[in-house]
C-alpha positions in Angstrom: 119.8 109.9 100.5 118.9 110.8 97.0 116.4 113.2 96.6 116.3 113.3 92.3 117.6 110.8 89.7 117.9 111.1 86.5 116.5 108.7 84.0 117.6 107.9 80.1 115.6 107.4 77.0 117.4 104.5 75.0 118.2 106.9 72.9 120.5 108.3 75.7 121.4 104.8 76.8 122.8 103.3 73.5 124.9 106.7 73.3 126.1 105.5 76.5 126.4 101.5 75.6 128.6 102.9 72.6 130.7 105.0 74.9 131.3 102.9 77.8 132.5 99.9 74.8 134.7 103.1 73.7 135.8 102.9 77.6 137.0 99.6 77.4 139.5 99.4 74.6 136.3 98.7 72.2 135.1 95.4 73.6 131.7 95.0 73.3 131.8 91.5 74.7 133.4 93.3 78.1 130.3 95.4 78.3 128.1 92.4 78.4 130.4 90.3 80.4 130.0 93.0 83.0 126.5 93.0 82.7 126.1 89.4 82.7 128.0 88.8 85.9 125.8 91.9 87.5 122.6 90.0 86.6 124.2 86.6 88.1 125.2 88.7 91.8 121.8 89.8 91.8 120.6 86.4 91.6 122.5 85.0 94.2 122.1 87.9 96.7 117.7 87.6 95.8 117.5 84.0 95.2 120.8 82.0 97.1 119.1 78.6 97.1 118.0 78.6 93.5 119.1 75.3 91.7 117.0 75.0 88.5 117.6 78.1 86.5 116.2 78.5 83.1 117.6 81.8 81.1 114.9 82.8 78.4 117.1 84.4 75.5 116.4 86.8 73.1 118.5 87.2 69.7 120.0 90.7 71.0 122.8 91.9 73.4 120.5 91.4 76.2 120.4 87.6 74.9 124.0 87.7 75.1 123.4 89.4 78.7 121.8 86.3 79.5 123.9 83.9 78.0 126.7 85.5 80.1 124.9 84.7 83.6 123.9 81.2 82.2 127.4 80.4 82.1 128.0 81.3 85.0 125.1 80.1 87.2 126.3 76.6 85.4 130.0 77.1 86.7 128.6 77.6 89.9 127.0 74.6 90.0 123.4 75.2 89.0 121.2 73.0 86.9 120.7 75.8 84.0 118.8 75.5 80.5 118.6 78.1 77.9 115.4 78.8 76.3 115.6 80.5 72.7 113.0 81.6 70.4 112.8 78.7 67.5 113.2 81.5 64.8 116.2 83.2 66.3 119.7 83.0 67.0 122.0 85.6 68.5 122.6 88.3 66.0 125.4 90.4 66.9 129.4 89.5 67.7 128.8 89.7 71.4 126.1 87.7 71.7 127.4 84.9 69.7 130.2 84.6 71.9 128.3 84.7 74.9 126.7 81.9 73.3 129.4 80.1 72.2 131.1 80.0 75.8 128.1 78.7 77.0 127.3 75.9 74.9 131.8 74.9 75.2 130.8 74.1 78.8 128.1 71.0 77.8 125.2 74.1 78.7 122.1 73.0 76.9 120.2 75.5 74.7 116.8 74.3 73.6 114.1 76.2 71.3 110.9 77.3 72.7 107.9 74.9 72.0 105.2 75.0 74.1 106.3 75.6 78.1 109.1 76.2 80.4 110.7 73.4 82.2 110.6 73.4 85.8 112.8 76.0 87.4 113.3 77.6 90.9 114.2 81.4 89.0 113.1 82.4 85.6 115.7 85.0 83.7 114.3 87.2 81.5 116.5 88.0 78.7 114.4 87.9 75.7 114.4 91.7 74.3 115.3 94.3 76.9 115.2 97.9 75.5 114.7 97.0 71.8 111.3 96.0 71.7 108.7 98.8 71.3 105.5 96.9 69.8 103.6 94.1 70.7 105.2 90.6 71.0 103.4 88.7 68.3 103.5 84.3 67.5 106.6 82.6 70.0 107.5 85.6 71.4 104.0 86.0 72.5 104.1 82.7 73.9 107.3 82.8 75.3 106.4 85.5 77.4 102.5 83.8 78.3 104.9 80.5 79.3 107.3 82.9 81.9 104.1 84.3 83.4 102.5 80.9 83.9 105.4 79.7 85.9 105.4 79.9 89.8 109.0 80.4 90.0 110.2 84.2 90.6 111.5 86.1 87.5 114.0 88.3 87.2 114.2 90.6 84.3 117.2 92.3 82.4 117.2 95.6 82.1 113.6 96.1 81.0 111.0 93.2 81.2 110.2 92.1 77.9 107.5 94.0 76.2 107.4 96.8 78.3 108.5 100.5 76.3 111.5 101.5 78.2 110.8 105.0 77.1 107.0 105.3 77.6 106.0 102.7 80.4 103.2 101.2 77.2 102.4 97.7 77.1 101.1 97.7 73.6 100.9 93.4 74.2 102.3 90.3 76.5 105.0 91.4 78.8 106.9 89.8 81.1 105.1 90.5 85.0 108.9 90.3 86.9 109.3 89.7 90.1 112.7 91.9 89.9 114.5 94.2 87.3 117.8 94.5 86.9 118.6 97.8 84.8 122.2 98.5 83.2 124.5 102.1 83.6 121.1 103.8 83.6 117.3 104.0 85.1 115.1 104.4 82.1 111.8 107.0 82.2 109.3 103.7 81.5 109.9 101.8 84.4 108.6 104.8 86.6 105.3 105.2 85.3 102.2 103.6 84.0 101.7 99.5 83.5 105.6 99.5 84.3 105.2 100.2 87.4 103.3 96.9 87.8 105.2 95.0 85.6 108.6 95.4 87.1 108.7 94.2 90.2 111.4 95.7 92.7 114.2 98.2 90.6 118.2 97.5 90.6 120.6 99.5 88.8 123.8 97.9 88.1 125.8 101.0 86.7 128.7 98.8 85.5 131.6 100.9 86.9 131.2 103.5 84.5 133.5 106.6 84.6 131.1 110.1 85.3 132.4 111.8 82.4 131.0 109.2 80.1 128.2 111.3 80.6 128.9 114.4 79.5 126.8 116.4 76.6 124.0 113.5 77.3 120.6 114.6 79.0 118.3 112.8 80.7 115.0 112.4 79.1 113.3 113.6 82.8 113.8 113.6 86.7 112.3 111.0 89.0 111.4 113.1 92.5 111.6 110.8 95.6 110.4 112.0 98.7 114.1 113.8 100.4 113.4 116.0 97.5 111.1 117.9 100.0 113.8 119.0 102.8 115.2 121.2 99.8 112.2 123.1 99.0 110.0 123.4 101.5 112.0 126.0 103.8 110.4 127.5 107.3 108.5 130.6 107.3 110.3 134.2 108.4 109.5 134.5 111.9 107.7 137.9 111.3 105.5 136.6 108.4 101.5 136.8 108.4 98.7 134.9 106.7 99.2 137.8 103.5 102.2 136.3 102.8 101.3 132.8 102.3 98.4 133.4 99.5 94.8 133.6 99.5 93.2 130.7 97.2 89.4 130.1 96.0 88.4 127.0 95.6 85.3 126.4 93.7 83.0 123.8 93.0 80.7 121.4 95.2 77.5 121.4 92.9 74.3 119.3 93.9 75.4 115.7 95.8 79.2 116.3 95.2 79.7 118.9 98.5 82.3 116.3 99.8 84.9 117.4 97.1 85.2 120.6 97.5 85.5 120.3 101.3 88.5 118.0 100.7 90.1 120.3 98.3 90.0 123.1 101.0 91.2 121.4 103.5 94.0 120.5 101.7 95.2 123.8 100.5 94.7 124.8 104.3 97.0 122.2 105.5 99.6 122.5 103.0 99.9 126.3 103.7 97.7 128.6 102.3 97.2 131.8 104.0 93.3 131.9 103.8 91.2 130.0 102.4 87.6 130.8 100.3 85.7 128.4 99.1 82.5 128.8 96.5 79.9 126.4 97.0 75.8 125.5 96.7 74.2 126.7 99.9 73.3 123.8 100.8 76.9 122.5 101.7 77.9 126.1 103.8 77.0 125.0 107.2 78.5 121.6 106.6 81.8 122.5 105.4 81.9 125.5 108.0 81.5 123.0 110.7 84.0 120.7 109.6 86.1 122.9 108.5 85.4 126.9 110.4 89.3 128.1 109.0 87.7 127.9 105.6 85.3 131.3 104.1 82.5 129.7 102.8 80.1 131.4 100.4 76.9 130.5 98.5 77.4 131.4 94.6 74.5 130.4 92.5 75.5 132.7 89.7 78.8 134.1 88.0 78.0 137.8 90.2 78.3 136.2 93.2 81.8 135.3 92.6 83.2 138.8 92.0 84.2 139.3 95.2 85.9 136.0 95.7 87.6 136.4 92.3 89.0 139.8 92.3 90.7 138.7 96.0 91.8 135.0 95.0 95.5 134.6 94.3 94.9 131.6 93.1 91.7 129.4 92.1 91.1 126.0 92.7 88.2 125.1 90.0 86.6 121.4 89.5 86.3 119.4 92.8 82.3 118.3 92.2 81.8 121.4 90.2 79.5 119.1 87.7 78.9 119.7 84.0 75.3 120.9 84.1 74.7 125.1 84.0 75.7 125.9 87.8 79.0 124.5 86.9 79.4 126.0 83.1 79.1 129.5 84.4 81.0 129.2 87.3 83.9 127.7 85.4 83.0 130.9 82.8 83.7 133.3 85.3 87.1 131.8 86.5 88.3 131.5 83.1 87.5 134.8 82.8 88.9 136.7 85.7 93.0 136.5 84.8 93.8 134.3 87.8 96.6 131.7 88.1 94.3 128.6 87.9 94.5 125.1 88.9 91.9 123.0 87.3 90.6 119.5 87.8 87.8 116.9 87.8 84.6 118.5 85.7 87.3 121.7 84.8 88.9 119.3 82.8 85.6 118.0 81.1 84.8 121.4 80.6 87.7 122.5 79.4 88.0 119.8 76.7 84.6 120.6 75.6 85.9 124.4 74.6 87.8 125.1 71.3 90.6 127.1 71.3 90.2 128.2 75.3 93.4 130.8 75.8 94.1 129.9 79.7 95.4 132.8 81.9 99.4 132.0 82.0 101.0 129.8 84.4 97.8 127.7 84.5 97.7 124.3 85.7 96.1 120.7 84.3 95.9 117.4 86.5 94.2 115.1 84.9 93.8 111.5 85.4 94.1 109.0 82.0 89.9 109.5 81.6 90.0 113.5 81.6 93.5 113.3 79.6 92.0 111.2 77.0 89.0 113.8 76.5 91.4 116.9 76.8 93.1 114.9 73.6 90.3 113.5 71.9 91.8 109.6 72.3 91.3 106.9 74.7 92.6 106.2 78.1 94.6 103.5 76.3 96.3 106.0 74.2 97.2 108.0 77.1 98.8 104.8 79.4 100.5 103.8 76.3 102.4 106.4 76.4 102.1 108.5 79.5 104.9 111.2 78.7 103.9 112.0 75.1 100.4 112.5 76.4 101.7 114.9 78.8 103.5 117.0 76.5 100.8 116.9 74.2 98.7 118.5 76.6 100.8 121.2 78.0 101.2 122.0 74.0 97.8 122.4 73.0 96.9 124.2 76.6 100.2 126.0 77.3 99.7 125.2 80.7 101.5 123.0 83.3 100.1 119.5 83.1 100.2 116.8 86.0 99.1 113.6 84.2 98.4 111.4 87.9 98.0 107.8 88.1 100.9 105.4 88.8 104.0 107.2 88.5 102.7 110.9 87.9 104.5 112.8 85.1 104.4 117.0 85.5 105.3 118.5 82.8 105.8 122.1 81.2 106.9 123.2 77.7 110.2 123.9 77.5 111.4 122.0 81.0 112.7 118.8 81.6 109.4 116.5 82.9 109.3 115.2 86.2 107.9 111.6 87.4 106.8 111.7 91.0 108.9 108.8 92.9 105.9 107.9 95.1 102.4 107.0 95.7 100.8 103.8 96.3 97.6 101.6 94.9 95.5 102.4 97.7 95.3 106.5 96.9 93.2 105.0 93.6 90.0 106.3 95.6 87.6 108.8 95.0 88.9 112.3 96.2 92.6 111.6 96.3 92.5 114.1 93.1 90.6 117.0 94.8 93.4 116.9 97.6 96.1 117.1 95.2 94.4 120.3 93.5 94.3 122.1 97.4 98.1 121.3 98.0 99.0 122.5 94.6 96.8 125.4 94.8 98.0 126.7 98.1 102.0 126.1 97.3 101.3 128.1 93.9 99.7 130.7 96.5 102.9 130.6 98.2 104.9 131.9 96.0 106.0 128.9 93.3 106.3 128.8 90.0 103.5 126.7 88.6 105.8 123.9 87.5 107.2 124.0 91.0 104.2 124.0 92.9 102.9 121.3 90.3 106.0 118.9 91.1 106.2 119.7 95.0 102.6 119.3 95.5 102.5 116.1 93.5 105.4 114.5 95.8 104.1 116.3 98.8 100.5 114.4 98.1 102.1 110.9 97.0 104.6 110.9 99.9 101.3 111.7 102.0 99.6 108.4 100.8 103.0 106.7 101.4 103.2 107.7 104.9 98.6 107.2 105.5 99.2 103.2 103.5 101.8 102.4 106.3 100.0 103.1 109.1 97.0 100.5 108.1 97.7 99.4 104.5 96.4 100.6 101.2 92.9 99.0 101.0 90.3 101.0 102.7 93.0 104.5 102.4 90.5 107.6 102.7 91.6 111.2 101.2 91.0 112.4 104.7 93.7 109.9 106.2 96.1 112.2 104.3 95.2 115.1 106.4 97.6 115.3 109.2 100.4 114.0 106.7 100.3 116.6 104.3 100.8 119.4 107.5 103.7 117.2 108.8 105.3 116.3 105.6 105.1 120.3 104.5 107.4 121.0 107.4 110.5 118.8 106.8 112.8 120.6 109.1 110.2 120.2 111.6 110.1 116.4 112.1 112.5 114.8 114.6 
């Protein structure tokens, strides 16, 4: 099974749309027939007893794509009607032909007025990977009149309007009910409002030679669960808890004890040696009696922590650490003691609240769209618009690892290819999901890792977690604590029969 794949910026994939033409003698039009007759298979094998198929097409070569399957799903015997924009007509050589072949068979082509007629499947074809702003008059409406039907829709290469580089939605897009993408996955369709939009992922790859890809990169790395087996190894037979890291985790001001209780659990069940945790007196004997591995200690001011800090190989700061005066000078003293640091929740508020903070090296950000939007000084909207160059921009400004979570979770570091975590489910969207994910990271980064490895294996470890809690009673009513067990099974691959 594959454990990584690699995904392509359209920068990337036109390169490769020039080379594979290159491949075949210089016929365009082979490309797209290829493509067309991919996108009419796929239709078949999803969607056999579909009669009525309208094909929405755009002016482009995914137009043409369409006009290809149009042709024939009406040689096949289908009842098929193209729908065009009324402004447009195919623009390049390949298209037109499609277009030509279609209409020398008696296929209708109608412009776009008002609605869609009737149809059994919807084909999306109207703009693919060209379009990168907001769908504006027809096009607008084109894509409201796809959505409003109750027929399923399958999408070519990209839905229409979603950013096949960044995941945005900057307007109307097409909500597919499949997507069929061409030679290469593309880095949008694995994160943010993509992830929604796309329905269930194809990849037709069109035959293409491997060498066609040589000299190209890909723009980042989608992890899928597998990618675990390779990583996380068994222990030495003669190790002891020394060798697997000792890691503070601080926070749990005033009604917030909860959080920091889940984030040291977590970094106890992904590995961690021992365990400290820093807390308000008043959640000791609880989290002692849920948890007695952990070392809990009352810290009401930054002395207190000397102890914990100067031992720590690593410290978890944020879960419920607040924003009032406990939490400032707490957070003052981590900064402060030259520890590898994982930071989340009120870390991050703090943190953005600081001008020109110099973070001990090989530090590590996960924020969620909210805390990334202060960290930036933008809005959440900013940051889902374009989830990647948030990301970076983050791990600029802070020189640290960032792991930008929601749907689709990006890990970046400067100078390394990003990394978009290939799992995770709707129901982790729950309160403490986050201070789990800084335990696991914080106890594999005690472990040994790099930051950007423990960043990227603790991000799939958590996610494939959530996978494993959401199928063993569904994602509504998912706790953090349902993770639990998961995490400890899941960090032993070569354990599970």
């Amino acid at each position: 099974m594959v454990a990584t794949l690699a995904l392509y910026d359209t920068k990337a994939a036109r390169t490769l749309d020039a080379r594979a033409t290159a491949e075949l003698g210089g016929d365009a039009f082979e490309l797209m027939r290829r493509a067309g007759r991919a996108a009419w298979h796929c239709a078949l094998r999803h969607w056999p007893q579909a009669q009525r198929i309208v094909v929405v097409c755009g002016p482009g070569n995914n137009g043409g794509d369409g006009y290809v399957l149009a042709r024939l799903a009406l040689e096949a015997g289908r009842s098929v009607r193209v729908v065009r924009l009324p402004e447009h007509s195919p623009t390049t050589p390949s298209a037109q032909r499609a277009r030509d072949e279609f209409r020398q068979r008696q296929g209708p082509i109608e412009a776009f007025v008002d609605t869609l007629p009737p149809a059994d499947l919807i084909i999306d074809a109207l703009f693919g990977i060209g379009l990168t702003r907001a769908p504006e008059g027809n096009a607008k409406a084109l894509i409201d009149a796809i959505n409003a039907q109750p027929a399923p829709r399958l999408s070519i290469d990209v839905p229409s309007g979603i950013d096949a580089d960044t995941g945005g939605m900057p307007g109307a897009a097409v909500l597919a009910t499949r997507t069929l993408e061409f030679i290469v996955p593309k880095p949008g369709l694995h994160t943010g409002p993509a992830i929604t939009m796309r329905g269930r992922l194809e990849l037709a790859e069109l035959s293409m030679p491997s060498q066609m890809f040589d000299g190209i990169d890909p723009h980042s790395a989608l992890l899928l669960p597998d990618a675990l087996k390779g990583v996380l190894r068994p222990r030495s037979r003669d190790a002891h808890k020394g060798d697997s890291g000792r890691v503070l985790c601080l926070g749990g001001d005033h009604g917030s004890g909860g959080a920091i209780m889940l984030c040291a659990e977590a970094a106890l069940r992904a590995g961690a040696g021992l365990v400290d945790v820093a807390t308000r007196e008043e959640y000791v004997g609880a989290l002692l009696a849920r948890r007695p591995e952990a070392m809990v200690r009352a810290v009401e001011r930054s002395e207190d922590l000397a102890v914990q800090l100067e031992r720590a190989d690593v410290v978890a700061a944020g879960p419920g650490l607040g924003q009032g005066m406990w939490g400032r000078v707490l957070f003052g003293a981590a900064l402060g003691a030259d520890k590898p640091l994982v930071l989340d929740a009120d870390a991050l508020n703090l943190l953005a609240t600081r001008d020109n903070v110099a973070l001990p090296s090989g530090a590590i950000l996960t924020p969620h769209p909210g805390e990334a939007a202060r960290l930036l000084g933008v809005s959440s909207a900013y940051i889902q618009n374009d989830r990647h160059g948030a990301a970076n921009a983050i791990a600029e400004k802070y020189d640290a690892v960032v792991v930008l979570k929601g749907a689709g979770t990006i890990v970046v570091e400067r100078g390394r290819r990003a990394a978009v975590i290939g799992a995770g489910n709707p129901g982790m969207a729950a309160g403490g999901m986050g201070d789990l994910l800084t335990g696991v990271i914080a106890a594999l980064r005690a472990q040994g890792m790099s930051a950007y490895d423990a960043a990227c294996v603790g991000a799939l470890l958590h996610a494939s977690a959530g996978d494993e809690a959401a199928r063993d009673g569904g994602e509504r009513g998912l706790l953090p604590s349902d993770l639990l067990p998961r995490l400890r099974r899941l960090a032993n691959p070569d354990a599970i029969r």
